[in-house]
C-alpha positions, 0 to 999 in steps of 0.5 A: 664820945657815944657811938651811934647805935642803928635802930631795926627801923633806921636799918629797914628804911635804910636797907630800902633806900639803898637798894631802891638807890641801887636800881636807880642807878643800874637801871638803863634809861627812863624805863624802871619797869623791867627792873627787879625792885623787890626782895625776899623777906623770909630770905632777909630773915634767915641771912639776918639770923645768919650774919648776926654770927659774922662779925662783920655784921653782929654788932650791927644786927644787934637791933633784932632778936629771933624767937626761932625762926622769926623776929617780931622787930623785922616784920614790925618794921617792914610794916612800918615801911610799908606805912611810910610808903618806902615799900609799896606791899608785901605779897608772897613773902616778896617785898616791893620797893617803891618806885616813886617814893625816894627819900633822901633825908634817910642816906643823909641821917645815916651816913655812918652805916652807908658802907656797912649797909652796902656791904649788906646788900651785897652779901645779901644778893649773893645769898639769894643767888646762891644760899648754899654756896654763900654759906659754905664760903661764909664758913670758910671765911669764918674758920679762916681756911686758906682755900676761902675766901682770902682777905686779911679783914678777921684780922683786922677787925680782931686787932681793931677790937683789942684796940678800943679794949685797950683805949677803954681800959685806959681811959676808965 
């Protein structure tokens, strides 16, 4: 079985989706203008390039390389969102999210990377909150200290990998 590999345009447009999917549902009756529907595009840059060292997020992230602090596959594909008119404009390193334009067909076609993503997101609004902060804890988390964050998932993911490296040797 070939596993699925997530494409940078298939990440943006379902980065989009779910975090216009995710104001829809925060939002309080039918006025979706008091809402924040944008996101910082340089901020998406730098936790990109930082999550590609989380081993939650790396092979995910494979999808975009950095030359320095920029990558060409992230911006072309933010433009190409905004083409498909997912975004309605980035201005001031602000992306608008579309507030009219829901496409559904996207969540359906990538159902396997939903979790993954949402995982993403959430990871990726406590950066913007606190980019600091997040980064030391991520560290923590990282170098597995007990005063971090406290969850067993490096373990997990650590047996997970010698798993299928076991199933592959086997079956080769």
């Amino acid at each position: 079985m070939e596993k699925s590999i997530l494409s940078s345009e298939r990440f943006i447009e379902l980065f989009i989706s779910l975090k216009q999917k995710q104001h829809l549902n925060e939002s309080e009756g039918t006025n979706l203008f008091n809402l924040s529907w944008s996101f910082d595009v340089r901020l998406l840059s730098e936790f990109i390039r930082h999550s590609k060292k989380d081993y939650r997020f790396c092979d995910f992230l494979k999808c975009f390389s950095f030359n320095g602090e920029y990558s060409i596959s992230l911006i072309f594909e933010l433009n190409r969102a905004l083409q498909k008119h997912l975004l309605t404009g980035i201005y001031d390193d602000k992306a608008y999210i579309s507030r009219y334009y829901s496409n559904y067909l996207i969540l359906a076609n990538n159902q396997e990377f939903i979790n993954i993503m949402e995982g993403f997101i959430d990871c990726f609004d406590y950066f913007c909150l606190d980019k600091d902060l997040y980064l030391k804890n991520a560290e923590n988390f990282m170098n597995e200290d007990p005063q971090g964050v406290g969850d067993n998932s490096r373990i997990v993911f650590d047996l997970q990998r010698r798993i299928v490296k076991t199933y592959e040797e086997e079956n080769v």
